[in-house]
C-alpha positions, -999 to 999 in steps of 0.1 A, spaced: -101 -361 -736 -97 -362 -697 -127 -357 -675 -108 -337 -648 -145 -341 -629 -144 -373 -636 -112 -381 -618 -119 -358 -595 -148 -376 -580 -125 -407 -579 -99 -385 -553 -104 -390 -514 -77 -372 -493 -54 -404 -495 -17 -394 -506 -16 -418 -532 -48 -408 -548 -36 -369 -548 -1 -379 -558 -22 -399 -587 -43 -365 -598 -8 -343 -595 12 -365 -620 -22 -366 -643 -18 -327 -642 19 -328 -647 14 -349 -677 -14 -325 -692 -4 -292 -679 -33 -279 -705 -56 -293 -674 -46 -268 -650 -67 -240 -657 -99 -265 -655 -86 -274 -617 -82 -238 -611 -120 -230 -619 -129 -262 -604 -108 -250 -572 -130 -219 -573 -163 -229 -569 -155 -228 -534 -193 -245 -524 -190 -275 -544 -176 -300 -527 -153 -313 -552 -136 -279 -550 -122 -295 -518 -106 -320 -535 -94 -301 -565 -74 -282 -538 -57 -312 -521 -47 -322 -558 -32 -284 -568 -18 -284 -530 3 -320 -544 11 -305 -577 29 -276 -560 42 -302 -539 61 -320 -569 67 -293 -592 57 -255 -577 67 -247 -613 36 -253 -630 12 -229 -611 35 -198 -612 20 -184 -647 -15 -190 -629 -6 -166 -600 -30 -135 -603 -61 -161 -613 -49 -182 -574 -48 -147 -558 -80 -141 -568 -94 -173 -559 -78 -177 -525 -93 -153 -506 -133 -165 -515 -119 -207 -504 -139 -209 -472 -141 -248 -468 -117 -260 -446 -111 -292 -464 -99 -267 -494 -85 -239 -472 -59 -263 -454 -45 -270 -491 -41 -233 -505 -27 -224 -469 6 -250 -479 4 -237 -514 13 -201 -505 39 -215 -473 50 -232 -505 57 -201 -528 66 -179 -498 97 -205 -485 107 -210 -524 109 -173 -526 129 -169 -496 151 -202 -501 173 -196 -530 182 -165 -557 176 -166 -595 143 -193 -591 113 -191 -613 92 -182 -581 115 -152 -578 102 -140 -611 67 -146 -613 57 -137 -574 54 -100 -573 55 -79 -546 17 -74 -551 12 -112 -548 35 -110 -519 15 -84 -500 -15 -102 -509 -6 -134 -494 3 -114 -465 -36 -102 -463 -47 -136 -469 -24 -152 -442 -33 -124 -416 -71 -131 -422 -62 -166 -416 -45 -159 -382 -72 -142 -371 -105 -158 -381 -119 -191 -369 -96 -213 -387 -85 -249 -383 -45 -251 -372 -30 -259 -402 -38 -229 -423 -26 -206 -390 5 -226 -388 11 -228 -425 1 -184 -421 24 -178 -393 54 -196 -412 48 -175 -445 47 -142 -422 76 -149 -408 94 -151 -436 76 -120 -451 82 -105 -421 117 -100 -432 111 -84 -464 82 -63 -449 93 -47 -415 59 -39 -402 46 -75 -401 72 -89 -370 53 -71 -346 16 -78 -357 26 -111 -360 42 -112 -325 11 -94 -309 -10 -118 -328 8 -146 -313 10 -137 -279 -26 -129 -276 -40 -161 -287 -13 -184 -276 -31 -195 -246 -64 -204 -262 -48 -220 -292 -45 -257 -296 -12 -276 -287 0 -276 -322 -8 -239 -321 10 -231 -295 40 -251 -308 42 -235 -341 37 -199 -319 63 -208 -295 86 -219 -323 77 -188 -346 78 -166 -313 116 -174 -304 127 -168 -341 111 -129 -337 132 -122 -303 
């Protein structure tokens, strides 16, 4: 039997080590509800690093987390480490472009509107709290493209993005200017 903890402690932030722990996961799928309870004990640091590895399994196959939905929209909103934040930022820009992308997609059938309006929340929160810039940028990407499902969130996102342009970082203020000319 694996020691996910085990394996986990052996993970640093290096793509190959995370590309590593998401084919380990891919090969024993019965493993990913142990990273998802890991994931949630959001002060442990190894939760940090369980997140970078279910941020690379999405990456290779988005697939196998879509049954696990409702327990990851649960467990998003308590991640307050940024090392772990950053991670379930991509995994919902992940689900949200998928969704958007193509027709007839497993994502299409598991991701409810109730999951989508929830990862709106989350995102929003994002936006507006003291957050690194990757989880805003990987947020304002996701609303946008929520945005044109849900007609109110355009203009929150626009206000949003014109109010803190100018005391957001360069990358920020890239990923607002770019997000900002797709809303006019």
């Amino acid at each position: 039997m694996i020691s996910l903890e085990n394996v986990l402690n052996t993970i640093n932030h290096s793509r190959e080590k995370r590309k590593y722990f998401a084919y380990l996961i891919l090969d024993h799928p019965e493993l990913l509800p142990e990273l998802l309870t890991i994931c949630a004990r959001v002060d442990d640091e190894i939760s940090c690093r369980a997140s970078w590895g279910l941020e690379f399994l999405c990456k290779q196959n988005l697939k196998e987390v879509l049954p696990y939905l409702d327990q990851l929209m649960v467990l998003v909103p308590k991640v307050h480490q940024h090392p772990a934040v950053r991670p379930m930022a991509k995994i919902f820009e992940y689900l949200i472009v998928a969704y958007y992308q193509k027709k007839n997609t497993p994502v299409q059938k598991f991701l409810t509107e109730s999951h989508r309006e929830k990862i709106t929340e989350i995102c929003f929160d994002w936006l507006i709290t003291d957050q690194k810039v990757a989880p805003k940028a990987y947020a304002m990407t996701s609303l946008y493209l929520l945005g044109k499902e849900f007609d109110w969130i355009h203009p929150e996102l626009k206000i949003i993005l014109e109010n803190n342009y100018h005391e957001g970082s360069a990358a920020y203020q890239a990923r607002s200017r770019m997000i900002l000319k797709k809303l006019l």
